[in-house]
Residue, then its C-alpha position, 0 to 999 in steps of 0.5 A: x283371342x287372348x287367354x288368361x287365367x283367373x286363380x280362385x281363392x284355394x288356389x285353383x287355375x281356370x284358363x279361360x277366353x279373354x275377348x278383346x274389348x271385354x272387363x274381366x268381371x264380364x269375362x268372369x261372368x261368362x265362365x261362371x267363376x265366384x265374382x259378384x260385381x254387385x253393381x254391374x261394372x259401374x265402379x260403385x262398389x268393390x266386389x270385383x276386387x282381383x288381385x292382378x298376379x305381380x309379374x303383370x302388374x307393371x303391365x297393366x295401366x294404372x288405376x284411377x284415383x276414383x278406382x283406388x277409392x272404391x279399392x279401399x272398401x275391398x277386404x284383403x287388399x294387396x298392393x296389386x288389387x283391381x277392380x275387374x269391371x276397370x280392367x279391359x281387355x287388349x292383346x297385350x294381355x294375352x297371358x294375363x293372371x288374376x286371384x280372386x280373394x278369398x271374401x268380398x263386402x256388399x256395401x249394398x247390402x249393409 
């Protein structure tokens, strides 16, 4: 199974199991890390906003015109941000590093 590691906004790493086929708001979800996903993965907001770590970037698919929409709603967007809920999980990914930001905004909520 892959592993990859999520860095928490003080700089913390969490080395935790990746399973394939699995969106890394589920995977942070299922280790308790700080990830809201308000709207459950159904790219409708942006509180899932992880920052891919760059030497990855080029690694991972690009994201859709509709995921770099919902992007511009995350606070502290870098020009490797993602939204967790669109990045799946495959072998390739073995190794994966993300930052989750140090504040999100709950459009839902305003």
């Amino acid at each position: 199974m892959p592993r990859m590691t999520f860095i928490d906004a003080d700089g913390n790493p969490r080395e935790v199991d990746a399973p394939l086929g699995h969106s890394l708001l589920q995977i942070a979800w299922d280790n308790g890390l700080d990830m809201e996903g308000a709207c459950e993965g159904a790219m409708a907001c942006s509180t899932c906003h992880v920052i891919v770590d760059p030497s990855w970037n080029d690694r991972l698919d690009a994201p859709t015109e509709d995921e770099e929409d919902m992007l511009d709603l995350a606070p502290g967007l870098k020009a490797t941000s993602r939204l967790g809920c669109q990045i799946i999980i495959t072998e390739a990914m073995d190794g994966l590093v993300v930052h989750l930001p140090d504040s999100t905004r709950n459009l839902l909520l305003a």
